[in-house]
C-alpha positions in Angstrom: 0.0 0.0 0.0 1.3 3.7 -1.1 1.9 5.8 1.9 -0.8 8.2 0.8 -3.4 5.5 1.1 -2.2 3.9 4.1 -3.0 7.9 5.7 -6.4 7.8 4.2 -7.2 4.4 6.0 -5.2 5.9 9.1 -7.4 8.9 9.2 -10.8 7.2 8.4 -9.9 4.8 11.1 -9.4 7.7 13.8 -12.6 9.1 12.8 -14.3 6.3 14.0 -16.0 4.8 17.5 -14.8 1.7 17.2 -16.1 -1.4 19.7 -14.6 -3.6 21.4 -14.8 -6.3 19.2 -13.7 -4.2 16.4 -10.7 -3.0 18.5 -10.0 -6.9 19.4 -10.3 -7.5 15.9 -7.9 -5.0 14.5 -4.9 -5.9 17.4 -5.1 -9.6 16.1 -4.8 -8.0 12.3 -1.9 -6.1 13.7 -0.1 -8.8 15.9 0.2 -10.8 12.6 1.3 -7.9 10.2 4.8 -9.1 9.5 7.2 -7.4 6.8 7.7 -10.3 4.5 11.6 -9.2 4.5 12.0 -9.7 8.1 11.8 -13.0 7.8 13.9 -13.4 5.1 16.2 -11.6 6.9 16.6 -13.4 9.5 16.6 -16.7 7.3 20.0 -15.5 5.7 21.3 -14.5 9.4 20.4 -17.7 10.8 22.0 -19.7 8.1 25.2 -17.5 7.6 28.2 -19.2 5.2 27.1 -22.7 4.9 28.4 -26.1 3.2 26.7 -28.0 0.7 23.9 -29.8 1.9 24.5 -31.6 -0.9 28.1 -33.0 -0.7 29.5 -30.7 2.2 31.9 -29.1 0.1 32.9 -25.1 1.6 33.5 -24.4 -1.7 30.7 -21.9 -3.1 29.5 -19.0 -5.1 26.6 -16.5 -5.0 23.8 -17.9 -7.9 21.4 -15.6 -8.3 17.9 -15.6 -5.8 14.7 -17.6 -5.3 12.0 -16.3 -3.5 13.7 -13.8 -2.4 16.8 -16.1 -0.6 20.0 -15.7 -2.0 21.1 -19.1 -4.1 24.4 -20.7 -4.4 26.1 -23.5 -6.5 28.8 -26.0 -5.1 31.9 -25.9 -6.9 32.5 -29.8 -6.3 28.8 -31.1 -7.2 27.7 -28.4 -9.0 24.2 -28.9 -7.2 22.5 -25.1 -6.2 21.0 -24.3 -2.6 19.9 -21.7 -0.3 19.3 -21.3 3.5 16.6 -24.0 3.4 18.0 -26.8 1.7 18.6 -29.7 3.9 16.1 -28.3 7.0 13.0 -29.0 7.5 11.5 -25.5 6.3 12.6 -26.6 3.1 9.7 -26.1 0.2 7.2 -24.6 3.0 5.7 -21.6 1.6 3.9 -18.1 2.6 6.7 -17.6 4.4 6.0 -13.9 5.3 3.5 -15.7 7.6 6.0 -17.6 9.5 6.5 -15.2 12.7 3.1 -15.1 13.7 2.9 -18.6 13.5 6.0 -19.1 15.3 3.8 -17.3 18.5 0.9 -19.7 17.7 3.5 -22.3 19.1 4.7 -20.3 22.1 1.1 -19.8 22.7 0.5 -23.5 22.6 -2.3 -22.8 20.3 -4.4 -25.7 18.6 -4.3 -26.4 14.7 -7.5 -24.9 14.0 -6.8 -21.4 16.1 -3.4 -20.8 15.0 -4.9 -21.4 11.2 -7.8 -19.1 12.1 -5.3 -16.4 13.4 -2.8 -16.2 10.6 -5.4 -17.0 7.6 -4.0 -20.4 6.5 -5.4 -24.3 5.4 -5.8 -26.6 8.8 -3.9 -28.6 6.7 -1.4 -25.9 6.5 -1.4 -25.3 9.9 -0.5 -29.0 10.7 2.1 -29.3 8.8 4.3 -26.2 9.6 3.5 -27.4 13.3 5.5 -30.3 12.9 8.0 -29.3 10.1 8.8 -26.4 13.0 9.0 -28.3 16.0 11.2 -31.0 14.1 13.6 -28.4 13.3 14.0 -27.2 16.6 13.9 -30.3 17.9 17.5 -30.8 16.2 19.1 -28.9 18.3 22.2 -30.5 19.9 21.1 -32.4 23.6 22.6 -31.2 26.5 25.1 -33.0 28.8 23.4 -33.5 32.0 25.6 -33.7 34.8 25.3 -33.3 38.3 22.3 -35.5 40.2 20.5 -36.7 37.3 16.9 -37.7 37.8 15.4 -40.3 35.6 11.8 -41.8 35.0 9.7 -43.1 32.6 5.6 -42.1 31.9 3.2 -43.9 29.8 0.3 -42.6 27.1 -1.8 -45.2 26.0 -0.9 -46.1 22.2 -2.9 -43.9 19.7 -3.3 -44.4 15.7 -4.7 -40.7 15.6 -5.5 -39.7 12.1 -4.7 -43.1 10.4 -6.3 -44.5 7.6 -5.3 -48.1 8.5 -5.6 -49.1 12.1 -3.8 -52.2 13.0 -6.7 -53.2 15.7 -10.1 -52.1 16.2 -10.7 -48.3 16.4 -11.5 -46.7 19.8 -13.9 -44.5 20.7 -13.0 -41.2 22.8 -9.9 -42.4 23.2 -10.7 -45.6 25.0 -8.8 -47.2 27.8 -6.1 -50.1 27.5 -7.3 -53.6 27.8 -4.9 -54.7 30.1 -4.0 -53.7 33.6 -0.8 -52.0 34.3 2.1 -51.1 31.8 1.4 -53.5 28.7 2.6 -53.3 24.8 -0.3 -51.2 24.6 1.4 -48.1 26.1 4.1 -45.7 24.9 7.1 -45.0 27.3 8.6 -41.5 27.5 12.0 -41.2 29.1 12.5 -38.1 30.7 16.2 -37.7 32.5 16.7 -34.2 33.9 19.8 -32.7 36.1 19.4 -30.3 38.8 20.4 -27.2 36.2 16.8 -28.2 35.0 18.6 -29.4 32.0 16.3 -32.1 30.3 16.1 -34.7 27.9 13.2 -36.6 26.7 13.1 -40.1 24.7 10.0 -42.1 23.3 11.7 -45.6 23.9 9.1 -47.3 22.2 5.7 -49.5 23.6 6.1 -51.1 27.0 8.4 -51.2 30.0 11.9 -49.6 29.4 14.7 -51.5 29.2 18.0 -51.5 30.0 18.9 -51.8 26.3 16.8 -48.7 25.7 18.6 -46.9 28.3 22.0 -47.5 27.8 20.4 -46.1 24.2 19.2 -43.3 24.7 20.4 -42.0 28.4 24.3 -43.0 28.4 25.0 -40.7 25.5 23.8 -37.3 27.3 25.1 -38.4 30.5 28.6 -37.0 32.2 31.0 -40.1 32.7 31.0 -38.4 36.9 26.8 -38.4 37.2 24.9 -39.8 40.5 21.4 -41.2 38.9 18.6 -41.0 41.2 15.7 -43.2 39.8 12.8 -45.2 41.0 13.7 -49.3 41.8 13.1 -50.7 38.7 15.4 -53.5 37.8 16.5 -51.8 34.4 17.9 -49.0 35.6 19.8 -51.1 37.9 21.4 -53.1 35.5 21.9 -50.2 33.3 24.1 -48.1 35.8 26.2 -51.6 36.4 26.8 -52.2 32.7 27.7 -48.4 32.2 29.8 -48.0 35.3 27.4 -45.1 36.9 26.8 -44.4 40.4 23.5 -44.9 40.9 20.7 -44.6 44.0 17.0 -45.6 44.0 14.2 -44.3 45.9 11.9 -47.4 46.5 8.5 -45.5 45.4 6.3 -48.1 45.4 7.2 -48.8 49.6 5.9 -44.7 49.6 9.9 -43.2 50.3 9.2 -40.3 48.0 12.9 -38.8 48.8 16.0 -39.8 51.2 17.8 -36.8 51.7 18.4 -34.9 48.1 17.6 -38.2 46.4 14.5 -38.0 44.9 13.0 -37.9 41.2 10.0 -35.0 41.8 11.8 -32.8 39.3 11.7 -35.0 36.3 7.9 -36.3 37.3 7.1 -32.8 37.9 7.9 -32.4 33.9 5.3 -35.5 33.8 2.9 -33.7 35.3 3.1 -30.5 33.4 3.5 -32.2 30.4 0.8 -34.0 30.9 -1.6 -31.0 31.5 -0.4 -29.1 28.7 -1.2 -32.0 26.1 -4.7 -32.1 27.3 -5.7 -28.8 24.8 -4.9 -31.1 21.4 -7.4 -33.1 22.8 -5.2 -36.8 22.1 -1.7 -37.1 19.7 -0.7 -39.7 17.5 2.0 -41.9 18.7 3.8 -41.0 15.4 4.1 -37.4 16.6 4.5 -37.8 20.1 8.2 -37.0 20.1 7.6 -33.7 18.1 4.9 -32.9 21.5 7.8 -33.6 24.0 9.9 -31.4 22.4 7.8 -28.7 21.8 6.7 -28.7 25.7 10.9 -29.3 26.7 11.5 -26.1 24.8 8.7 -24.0 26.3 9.6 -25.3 29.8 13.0 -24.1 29.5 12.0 -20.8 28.6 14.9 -19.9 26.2 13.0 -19.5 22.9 10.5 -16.7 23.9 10.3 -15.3 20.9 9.2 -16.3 17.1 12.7 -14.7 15.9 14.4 -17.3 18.3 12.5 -20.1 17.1 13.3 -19.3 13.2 16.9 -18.9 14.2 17.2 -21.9 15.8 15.3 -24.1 12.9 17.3 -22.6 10.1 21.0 -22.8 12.0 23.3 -25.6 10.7 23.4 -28.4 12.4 
């Protein structure tokens, strides 16, 4: 819009007694007015001087643009890329929409609000929520060290938004047939040090084992830890085979802590995590990992902003 226009609407719009509703209406149309070259912008910072995706060869040259991101050819392969190729933004379009959409994810907002809120497809709005949260999710783990607390929740198994179920569908969800933790269950590992560092795992259906842990958990783990866990024979046989120190706190026999042994910070993640799933209203086992990553970054608290989010997304690996 010319800037002689933009006056007239100004003007016309400071003429008028506008409700609340209208008022309410017009913030929301602001909050997701976005220069299209901001984001762009921050695309090109994000990325900075990167290999090949292709072969990983450092030697390039500038190529011309695309959709307004800079291009470059490889001097070894001779294949062309920008800022995207390689990440999971790649292809995604609209992208001067991708800010406000970024908040619809701090905000924790459901598929069909955060489509409603920055005018795109459901089916647009599901996808970009998991081609996002996957990119983020790719950031490097961190080394827990320290106490390390570690213990497993389960969601009952779910076949969400499949076209071929390999049992008989459910209805609201449903219940497992069997007592206790069966096959019928997803496990999510959640280790977490006292720098509220945390790391979360979906091991699979059923009980963990201490296959799975030595996994998924000895990798992220200092070589000097103390794990704290519940009794549960695989975490026992795990520390032996990997040479940790390890305590248990016998929850079962009600000792909920001895001392500063105790796992209430990692199954206070289970708990928030938990609550906060309840809004989508059931996920698909397929995505569950994408959900545990998208709560661990929003309980840290260090991506508060949709610029933070992009950065992180586009950043090599």
């Amino acid at each position: 819009m010319e800037m002689a226009s933009f006056h007239v609407v100004f003007k016309a719009l400071a003429q008028l007694q506008l409700s609340s509703e209208e008022i309410a209406c017009l913030q929301g149309f602001l909050a997701t007015a976005v220069d299209p070259k901001q984001c762009l912008a921050l695309i090109e910072a994000a990325a900075g001087k990167r290999a090949c995706p292709h072969c990983g060869g450092s030697r390039c040259h500038r190529c011309g643009e695309a959709n307004g991101l800079q291009r470059y050819r490889c001097v070894g392969c001779r294949h062309s890329f920008n800022a995207l190729t390689g990440t999971p933004l790649a292809r995604l379009r609209l992208r001067d929409k991708w800010l406000p959409y970024l908040q619809c994810l701090i905000e924790s907002k459901t598929v069909r609000a955060a489509a409603e809120r920055v005018a795109v497809a459901k089916s647009t709005s599901f996808r970009w929520r998991h081609r996002f949260i996957a990119a983020v999710r790719q950031e490097r783990r961190p080394r827990l060290s320290g106490i390390v607390e570690a213990d497993e929740t389960y969601l009952l198994e779910s076949q969400k938004g499949s076209r071929h179920l390999d049992r008989p569908a459910r209805k609201r969800g449903g219940k497992a047939t069997r007592r206790g933790i069966s096959r019928e269950l997803d496990c999510l590992l959640v280790a977490r040090d006292r720098n509220r560092q945390t790391c979360d795992f979906v091991t699979g259906r059923g009980p963990v084992t201490a296959r799975q842990l030595a996994l998924h958990l000895l990798p992220v783990l200092a070589h000097d830890v103390l794990l704290v866990s519940d009794s549960a024979r695989a975490y026992q046989l795990f520390a032996k085979q990997a040479g940790i120190t390890h305590e248990t706190v016998n929850i079962q026999a009600g000792i909920r802590a001895r001392g500063a042994l105790h796992i209430q910070g990692v199954n206070g993640w289970h708990s928030r995590f938990k609550t906060w799933l309840r809004r989508f209203n059931g996920v698909a086992s397929r995505y569950l990992a994408n959900y545990t990553g998208w709560q661990r970054v929003l309980d840290a608290a260090a991506l508060t902003a949709p610029a933070h989010w992009l950065r992180v997304a586009v950043a090599p690996g």
